[in-house]
N, C-alpha and C positions, 0 to 999 in steps of 0.2 A: 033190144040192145041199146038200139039210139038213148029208149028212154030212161034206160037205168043210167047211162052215161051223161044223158040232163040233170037226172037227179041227183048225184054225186057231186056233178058241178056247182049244185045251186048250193048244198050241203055245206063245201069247200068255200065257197062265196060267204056264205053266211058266219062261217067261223073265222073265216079273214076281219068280217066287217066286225063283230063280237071281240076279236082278237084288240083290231086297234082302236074299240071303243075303248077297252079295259087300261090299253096301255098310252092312250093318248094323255090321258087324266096323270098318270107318273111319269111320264117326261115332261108334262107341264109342271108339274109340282116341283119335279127335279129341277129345269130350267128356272122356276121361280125361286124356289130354295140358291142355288147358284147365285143368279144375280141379288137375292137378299144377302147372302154371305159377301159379296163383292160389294155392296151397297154399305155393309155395317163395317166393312174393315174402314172405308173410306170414312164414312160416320166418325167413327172411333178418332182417325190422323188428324178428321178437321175439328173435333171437338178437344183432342191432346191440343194441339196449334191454338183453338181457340181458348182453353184453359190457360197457355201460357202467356198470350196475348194478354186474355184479362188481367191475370199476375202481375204484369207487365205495365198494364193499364194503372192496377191498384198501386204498384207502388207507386208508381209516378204523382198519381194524384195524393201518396200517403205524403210523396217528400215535398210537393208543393205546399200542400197544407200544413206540413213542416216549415217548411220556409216563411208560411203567412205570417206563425204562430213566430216563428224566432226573430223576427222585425218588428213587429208589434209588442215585442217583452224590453224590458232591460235587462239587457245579458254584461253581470257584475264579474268581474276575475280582482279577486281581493290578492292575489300575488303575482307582479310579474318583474323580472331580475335584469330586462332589459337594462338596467340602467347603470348596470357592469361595464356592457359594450359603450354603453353614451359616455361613460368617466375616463373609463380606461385604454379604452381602443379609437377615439373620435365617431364611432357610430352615430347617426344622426335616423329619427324615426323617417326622414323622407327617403334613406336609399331603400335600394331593394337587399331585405337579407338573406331573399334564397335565390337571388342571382348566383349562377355557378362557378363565375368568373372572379367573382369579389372575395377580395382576402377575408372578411370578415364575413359568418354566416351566424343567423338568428333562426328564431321561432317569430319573432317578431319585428313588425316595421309597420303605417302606416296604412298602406295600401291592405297588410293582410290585416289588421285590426278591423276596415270598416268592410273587408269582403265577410269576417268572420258573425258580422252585427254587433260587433261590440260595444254597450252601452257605456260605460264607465270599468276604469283601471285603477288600480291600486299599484304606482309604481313602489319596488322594492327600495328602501334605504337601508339596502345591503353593509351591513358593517362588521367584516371578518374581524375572527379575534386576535390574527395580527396586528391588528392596529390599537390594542391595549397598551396603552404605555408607549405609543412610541414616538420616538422624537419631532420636535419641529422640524428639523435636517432629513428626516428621514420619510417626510412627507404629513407628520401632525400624530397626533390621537386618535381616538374613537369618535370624538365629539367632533373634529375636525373634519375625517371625513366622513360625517351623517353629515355634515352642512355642506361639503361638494357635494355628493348625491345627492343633497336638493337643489344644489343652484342648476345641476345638470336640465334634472327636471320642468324647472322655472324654465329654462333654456328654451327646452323642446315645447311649452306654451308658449313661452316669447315669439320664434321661428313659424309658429303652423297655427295661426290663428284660426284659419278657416276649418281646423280640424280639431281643436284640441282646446278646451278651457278647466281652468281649476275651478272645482268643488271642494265646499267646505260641509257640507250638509248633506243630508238624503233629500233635503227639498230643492239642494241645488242640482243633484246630478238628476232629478226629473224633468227639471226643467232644460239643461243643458243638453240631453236627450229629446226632447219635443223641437230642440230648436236644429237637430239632423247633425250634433258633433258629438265629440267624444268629450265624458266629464275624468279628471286626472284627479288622481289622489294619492298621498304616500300614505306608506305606513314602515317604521323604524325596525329592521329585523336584527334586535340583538341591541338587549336593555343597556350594554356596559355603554351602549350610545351615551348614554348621558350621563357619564363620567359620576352615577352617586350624587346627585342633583337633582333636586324637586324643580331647581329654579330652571334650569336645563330643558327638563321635563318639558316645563311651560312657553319656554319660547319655542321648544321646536312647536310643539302645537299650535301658535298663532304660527309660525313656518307655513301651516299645511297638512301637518303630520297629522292621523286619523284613527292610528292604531298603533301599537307597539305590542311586539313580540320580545316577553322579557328577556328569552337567554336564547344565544342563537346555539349553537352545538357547544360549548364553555359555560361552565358555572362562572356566574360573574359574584361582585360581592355582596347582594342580597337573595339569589333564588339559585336552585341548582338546576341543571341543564342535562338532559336525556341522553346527550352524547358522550360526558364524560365522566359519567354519576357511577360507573364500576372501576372508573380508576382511582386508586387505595392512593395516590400520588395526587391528588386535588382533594382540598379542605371543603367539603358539603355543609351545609347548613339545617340536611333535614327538612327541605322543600322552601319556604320565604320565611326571610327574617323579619325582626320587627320593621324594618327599615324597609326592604321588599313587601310587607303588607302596607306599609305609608304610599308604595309608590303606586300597589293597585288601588287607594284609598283617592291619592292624587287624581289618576286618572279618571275614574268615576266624578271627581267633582268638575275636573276641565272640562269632559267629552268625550275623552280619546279612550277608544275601544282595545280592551283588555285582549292580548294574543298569548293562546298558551300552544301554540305549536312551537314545538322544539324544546319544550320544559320536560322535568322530571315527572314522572306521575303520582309522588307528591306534591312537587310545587302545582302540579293542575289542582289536586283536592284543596292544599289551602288557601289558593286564591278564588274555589266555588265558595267556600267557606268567611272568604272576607268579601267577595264584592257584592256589591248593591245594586252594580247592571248587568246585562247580558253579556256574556265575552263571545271568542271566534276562535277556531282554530283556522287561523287563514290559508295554512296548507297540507292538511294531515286527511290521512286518511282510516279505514280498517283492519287495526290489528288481526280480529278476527279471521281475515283472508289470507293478508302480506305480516308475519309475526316478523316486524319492526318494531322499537317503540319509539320510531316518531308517529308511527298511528296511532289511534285511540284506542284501549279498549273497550269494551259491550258497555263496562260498567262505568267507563268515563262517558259515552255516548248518553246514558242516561241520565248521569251527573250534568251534561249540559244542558238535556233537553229540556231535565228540571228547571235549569237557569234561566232556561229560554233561549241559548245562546246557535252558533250555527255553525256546523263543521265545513269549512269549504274543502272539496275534495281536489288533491293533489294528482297528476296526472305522469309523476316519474314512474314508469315502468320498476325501479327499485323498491319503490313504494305502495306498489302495485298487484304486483304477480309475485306471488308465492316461489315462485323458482330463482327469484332473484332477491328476494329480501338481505338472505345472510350474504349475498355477493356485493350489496350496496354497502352496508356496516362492513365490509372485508375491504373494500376498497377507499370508504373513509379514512378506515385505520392506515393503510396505507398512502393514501394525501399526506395524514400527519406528519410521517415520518419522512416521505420524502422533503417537505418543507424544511422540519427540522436539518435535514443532509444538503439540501440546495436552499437555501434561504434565498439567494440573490436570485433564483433562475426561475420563476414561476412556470415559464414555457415547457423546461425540459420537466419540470414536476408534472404539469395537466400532462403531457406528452409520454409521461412514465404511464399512470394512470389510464389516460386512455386504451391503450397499448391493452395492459392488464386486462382492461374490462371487453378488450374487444374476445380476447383471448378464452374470457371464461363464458360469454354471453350462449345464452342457454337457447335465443332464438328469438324474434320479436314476439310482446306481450300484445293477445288480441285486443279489441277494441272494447269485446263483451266482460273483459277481466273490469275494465274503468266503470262500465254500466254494473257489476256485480258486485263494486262497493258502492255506489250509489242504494241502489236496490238494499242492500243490508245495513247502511245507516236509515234509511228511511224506517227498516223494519225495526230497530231497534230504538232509536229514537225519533223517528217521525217525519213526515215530508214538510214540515215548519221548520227542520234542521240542518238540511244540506243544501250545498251552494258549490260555485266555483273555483278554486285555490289552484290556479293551473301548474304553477311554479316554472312558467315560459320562460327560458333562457336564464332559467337557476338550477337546469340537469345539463348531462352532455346532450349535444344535437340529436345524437340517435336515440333516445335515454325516453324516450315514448310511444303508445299504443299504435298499431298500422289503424290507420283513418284519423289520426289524431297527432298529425306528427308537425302542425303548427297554430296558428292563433285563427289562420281563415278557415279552419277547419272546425269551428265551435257549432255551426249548426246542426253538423252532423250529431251531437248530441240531443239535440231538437229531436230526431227523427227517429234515434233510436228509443230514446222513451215513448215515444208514441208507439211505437210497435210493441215496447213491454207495456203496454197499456195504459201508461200515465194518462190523466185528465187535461185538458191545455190549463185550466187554472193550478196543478201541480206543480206542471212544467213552466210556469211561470213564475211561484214562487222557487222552484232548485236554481232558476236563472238568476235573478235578482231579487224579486218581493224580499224573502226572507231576509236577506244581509241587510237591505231596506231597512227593514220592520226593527231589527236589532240596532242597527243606526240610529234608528228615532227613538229609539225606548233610549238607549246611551245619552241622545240626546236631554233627553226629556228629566231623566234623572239629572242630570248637569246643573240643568236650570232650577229644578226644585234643591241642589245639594247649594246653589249657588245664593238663594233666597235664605235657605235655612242659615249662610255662614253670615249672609248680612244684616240677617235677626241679631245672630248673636253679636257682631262686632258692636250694634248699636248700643245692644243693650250694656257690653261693657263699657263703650262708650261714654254712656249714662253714669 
């Protein structure tokens, strides 16, 4: 009995010991498996965490390298309207214009120019078409005031030496650049400036003037003008007259660069058809996106590229995003007519207007709509052809893209082509090279138009 009751024991013992060999091995695995699963969630949060770090990492170092690349360019803005505020309102470049407290607010001033790297400016010599015709008593002509909007200008080199010098040249704003200021330049928006005068023409050019934009929104009396080319109540010409192809003939022999923004899209074909250098459109952009026609069409884009010439892109949200296109031309129309019903009152007119536009705004135009006509002039005519035309403080203040809403904010375009891939030598020519390259070709034609006329004076001479 004892010893059947031994042997059962040992029996019992032995299946114990079998038992937790078998089961030792699956609670280790179990426990192992556990802590691997505990092991890989944590894995997972510090590798999410470290994903976004890197991210984090990356851009920083994309925007620095951004930043290298937009200091070491010349960043060109061939329109800026500044020069409204400086005539009209006492504005001066040294205040601040997005102080919140100042009666007066900008895009531009100074301080946000050289936070923006702003290489050289092409100030606007803005000349509304109220000032056709109108009296000395009533503050001059056209031609009168294109010559206050440059003494303005003079002005503001006079004042800010340390910041600011006039160019005449593409080899003067490199160098004027190399020396850490800012190079100034005009260019005339709106041909009636010079009251139907070649001689006109030429002095503002020794003035300073660099470029002219034949018709500003008004058919003057050589070329007809995109703004008012469907109204059956203004006499057209059918794009330039002989007199208007004299004046882009004029131009090419001085220097001064031919501007077909704000022309009819005949007067653009016959002015590719008469000139002999590269023209600009200083602030226009693609039709093809924003169906306006102060944009370009495909087929005018390739009409330029042929020329050689270079579309600076505009940066008014009306001219921009496609939801606002017909709201921008609806609210032109209506400026006109409020002027015509307040002549005296400009305030309560912007005041009418603004109101209007607040009323209909569709919502802020993104940042990626400005990159999207970049991107699609490039595609259709080339990264040789697009440039800067910001049209700073020639829209209403709110009247542009979120990230883009003043002058110190131009790097940020730096940053965003590098992310759609641009080259840095690309992204230098969209900065300035290009407007450069057509400056000097403008040039260069000048000097040989200028040889060629003093062959022949001599020879009639003879």
């Amino acid at each position: 009995m004892y010893a059947l009751l031994l042997k059962r024991f040992a029996v019992l013992c032995l299946g114990l010991i079998l038992g937790f060999g078998l089961l030792a091995p699956a609670v280790a695995n179990n426990s192992t498996a556990g802590s691997q699963r505990r092991r890989g969630a944590g894995d997972q949060n510090r590798e999410r965490n470290s994903g976004r770090q890197q991210t984090g990492q990356d851009d920083a170092a994309l925007r620095a390298r951004a930043e290298r690349l937009h200091r070491q360019s010349i960043v060109i803005d061939t329109h800026n309207d500044i020069t409204s505020p400086l005539l009209d309102d006492g504005f001066d470049l040294g205040m601040r214009g997005d102080d919140p407290n100042a009666k007066i607010k900008t895009h531009t001033d100074l301080r946000r120019m050289k936070a923006g790297g702003l290489g050289a400016e092409f100030f606007a010599v803005y000349v509304g078409k109220e000032f056709v015709n109108r009296k000395a008593s009533e503050g001059g002509g056209a031609a009168r005031r294109a010559l206050d909007v440059i003494d303005v200008v003079l002005e503001q080199v006079r004042r800010h030496p340390e910041s600011l010098e006039q160019a005449s040249t593409a080899a003067d704003i490199r160098r004027i650049v190399r020396s850490g200021k800012i190079a100034a330049l005009m260019g005339i928006e709106g041909g009636h400036a010079i009251e139907d005068s070649l001689r006109a023409l030429r002095m503002f050019y020794k003035l300073g003037v660099r470029y002219m934009t034949l018709t500003h929104t008004n058919t003057n009396d050589w070329a007809d003008a995109e703004g008012d080319i469907n109204n059956t109540a203004i006499a057209h010409h059918n794009g330039l007259t002989d007199f208007g192809r004299d004046v882009v003939r004029e131009m090419n022999r001085i220097g001064m660069m031919v501007d077909i923004s704000h022309v009819a899209d005949k007067t653009f074909y016959d002015v590719i058809a008469t000139t002999s250098a590269p023209v600009i459109a200083s602030h226009s952009s693609a039709r093809a996106i924003a169906n306006n026609p102060r944009n370009m069409t495909d087929d005018m884009l390739r009409a330029l590229a042929k020329n050689g010439g270079v579309v600076m892109v505009n940066f008014y949200d009306g001219f921009l995003d496609p939801r606002k296109a017909e709201i921008a031309l609806r609210s032109r129309t209506m400026e006109d007519e409020l002027r015509a019903k307040y002549p005296n009152d400009p305030k309560r007119v912007q005041d009418e207007v603004d109101k209007w536009r607040k009323a209909n705004d569709p919502g802020k135009t993104p940042l990626s709509v400005l990159l999207d006509h970049i991107d699609h002039i490039v595609k259709v005519a080339g990264i040789d052809h697009v440039g800067i035309g910001s049209d700073f403080d020639g829209v209403p203040l709110t009247g542009l893209p979120q990230g883009m809403e003043d002058i110190s904010k131009l790097p940020t375009l730096t940053y965003e082509l590098m992310k759609r891939g641009y080259s840095d030598t690309d992204i230098k020519k969209f900065l300035g090279e290009n407007l450069l390259r057509v400056m000097s070709e403008v040039e260069r034609v000048a000097s040989n138009s200028k040889m060629v006329t003093s062959d022949k004076s001599s020879r009639r001479s003879r």
